[in-house]
C-alpha positions, -999 to +999 in steps of 0.1 A: -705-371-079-679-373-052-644-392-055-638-388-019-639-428-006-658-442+022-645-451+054-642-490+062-631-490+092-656-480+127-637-480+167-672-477+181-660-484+216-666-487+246-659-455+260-631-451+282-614-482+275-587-472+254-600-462+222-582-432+220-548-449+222-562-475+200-568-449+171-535-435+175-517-467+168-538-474+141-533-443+129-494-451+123-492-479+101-484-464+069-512-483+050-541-471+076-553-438+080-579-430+112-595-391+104-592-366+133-609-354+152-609-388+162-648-385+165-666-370+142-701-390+150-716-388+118-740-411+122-748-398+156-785-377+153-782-339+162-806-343+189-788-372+203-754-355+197-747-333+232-713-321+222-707-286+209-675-292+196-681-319+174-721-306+169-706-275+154-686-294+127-724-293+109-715-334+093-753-342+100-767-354+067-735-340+046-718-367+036-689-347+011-683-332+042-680-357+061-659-380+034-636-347+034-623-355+064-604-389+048-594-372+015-558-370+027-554-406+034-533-413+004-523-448-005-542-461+028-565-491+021-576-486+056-600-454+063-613-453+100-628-431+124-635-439+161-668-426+178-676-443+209-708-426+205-716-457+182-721-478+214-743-462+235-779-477+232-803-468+238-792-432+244-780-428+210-799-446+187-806-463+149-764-458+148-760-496+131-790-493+108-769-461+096-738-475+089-753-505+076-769-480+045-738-465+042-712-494+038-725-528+048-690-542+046-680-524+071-654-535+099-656-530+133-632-527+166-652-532+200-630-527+226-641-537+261-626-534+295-632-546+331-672-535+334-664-523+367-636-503+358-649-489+329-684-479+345-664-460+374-636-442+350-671-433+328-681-417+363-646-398+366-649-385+332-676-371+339-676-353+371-641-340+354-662-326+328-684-308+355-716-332+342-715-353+371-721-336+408-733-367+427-718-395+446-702-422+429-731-453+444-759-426+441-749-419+403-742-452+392-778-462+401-799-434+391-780-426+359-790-458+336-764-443+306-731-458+330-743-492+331-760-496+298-725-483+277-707-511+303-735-537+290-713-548+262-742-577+249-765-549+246-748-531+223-734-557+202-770-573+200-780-539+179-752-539+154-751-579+149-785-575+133-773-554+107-733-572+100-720-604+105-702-610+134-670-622+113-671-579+103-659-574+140-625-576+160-628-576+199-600-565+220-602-554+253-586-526+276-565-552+295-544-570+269-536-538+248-526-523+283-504-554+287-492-559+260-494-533+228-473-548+202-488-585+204-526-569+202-513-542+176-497-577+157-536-590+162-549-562+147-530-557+120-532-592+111-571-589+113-571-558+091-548-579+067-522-552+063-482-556+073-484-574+107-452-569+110-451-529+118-442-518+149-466-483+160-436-457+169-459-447+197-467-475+214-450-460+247-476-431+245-508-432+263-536-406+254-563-391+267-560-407+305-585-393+335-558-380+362-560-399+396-561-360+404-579-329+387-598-301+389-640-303+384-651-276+361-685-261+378-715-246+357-698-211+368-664-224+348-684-229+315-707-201+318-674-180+320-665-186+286-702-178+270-717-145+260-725-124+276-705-135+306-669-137+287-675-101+283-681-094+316-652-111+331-630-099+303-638-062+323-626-072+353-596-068+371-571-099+368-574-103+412-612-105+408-607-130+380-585-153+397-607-152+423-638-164+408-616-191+390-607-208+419-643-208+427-654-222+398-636-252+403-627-280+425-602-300+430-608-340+429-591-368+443-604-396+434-590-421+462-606-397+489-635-390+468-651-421+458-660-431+498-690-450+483-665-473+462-668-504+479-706-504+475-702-496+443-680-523+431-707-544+449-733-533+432-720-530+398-710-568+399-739-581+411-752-569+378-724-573+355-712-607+361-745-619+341-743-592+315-706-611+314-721-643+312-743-630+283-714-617+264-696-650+269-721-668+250-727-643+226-692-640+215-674-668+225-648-658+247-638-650+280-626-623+299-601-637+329-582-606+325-611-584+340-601-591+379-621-564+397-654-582+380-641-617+392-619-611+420-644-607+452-619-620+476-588-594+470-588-565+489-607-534+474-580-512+486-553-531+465-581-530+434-579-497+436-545-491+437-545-516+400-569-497+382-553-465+390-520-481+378-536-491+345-551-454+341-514-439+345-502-464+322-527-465+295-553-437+281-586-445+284 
């Protein structure tokens, strides 16, 4: 029998709204201790689970191995992990009814942002990753994944029939953007460990989509499989370059997204009820999320805030 102890603590999104940084902090208090890689989607299925890195860590259905990777955590009373993988009904599924078998006292950070925002960075991430070739609008509506991880009641719904809703904290994107140190107070607080602990990296941002970058194409990932990584290792270092610069293309994202405006119409249409929904399910509000709310500002000076919040804040 295994001494390694459970995790009881579960980030499990939403993705691209700042649960990277989130983790870090988290990560520094001296009586929490958040495992890397950051996440190891354990109770992600294999055939749900469409990311070789993480796929080849073999944690499926080996739970030693996957405890191993909290066995340094010391004096911690805090053990987390934070796979935003966790939060993405109904493309990856039966995640709560998991963790409810493994520890049903659980706790839980759901961290939400703008649904406007989020659903377009989602897009960015994406294309950056070479998944995503179409326009922004045209994407966005054929793609059902973006909107349903931006329909924060519908995920919540799944996990609040396995844990009380008293087992969750809810921050969102916007106030630990704003402010760190007051929502790192909150969740410290929440967590009941020293409240008082300032995160040495608070001024450090992590894992941020560039307003700029370069798309990698099927050619750029083929380039690094067999046999092709021995073919291009054979080549001359000209011919090389060459085909590199090919295989990728740069991305701007302000002269990119032309479709923007009709996607920020389209997307709120639909996301101000999901909003409403949320509202009522949880109990709060969300005045912070101005792209969702704001119809009359200019979409040009949206634009320009969001991008602000990206440089300032990892998502």
């Amino acid at each position: 029998m295994s001494n390694l102890r459970k995790p009881n603590l579960f980030i499990i999104g939403a993705m691209k709204s700042g649960t990277s940084s989130l983790h870090q902090y988290l990560n520094n208090h001296p009586a929490i201790f958040m495992c890397e890689p950051k996440e190891p989607c354990y109770f992600v299925h294999p055939k749900q689970l469409n990311w070789p890195k993480i796929k080849k860590l073999n944690l499926w259905g080996n739970e030693e191995k996957y405890l191993s990777l909290f066995e340094d955590a010391g004096d911690a009373t805090i053990l987390g992990e934070s796979s935003t993988l966790y939060a993405k009904e109904p493309h990856v599924t039966d995640v709560a009814e998991r963790l409810a078998k493994f520890n049903p006292q659980a706790h839980f950070i759901y961290i939400m942002r703008d649904p406007i925002e989020r659903t377009i960075s989602h897009y960015w991430h994406e294309t950056r990753q070479g998944n995503e070739n179409q326009s922004l609008l045209t994407a966005i509506q054929k793609n059902p994944l973006y909107q349903d991880v931006s329909n924060y009641p519908k995920q919540m719904k799944q996990y609040f029939q396995y844990f009380s809703p008293d087992q969750f904290l809810f921050l969102t994107f916007e106030e630990l953007s704003n402010d760190a140190s007051a929502c790192m107070k909150k969740t410290f607080d929440w967590l009941e460990v020293d409240a008082s602990f300032a995160p040495a990296n608070l001024s450090q941002k992590f894992h941020a989509t560039p307003q700029q970058f370069y798309q990698k194409s099927t050619l750029f990932r083929l380039r690094y499989t067999w046999p092709f990584n021995r073919l291009a290792s054979l080549l001359p270092q000209k011919i090389r370059s060459s085909g590199l610069k090919l295989a990728v293309r740069e991305v701007d994202r302000d002269k990119d997204a032309t479709d923007l405006q009709e996607a920020v119409q389209f997307l709120r249409l639909i996301q101000l009820q999901q909003t409403e929904e949320l509202t009522d399910l949880l109990g709060m509000r969300f005045p912070e999320w101005t792209t969702l709310y704001d119809t009359k500002n200019d979409l040009k000076m949206s634009t320009h805030i969001t991008s602000f919040r990206v440089l300032l804040m990892g998502t």
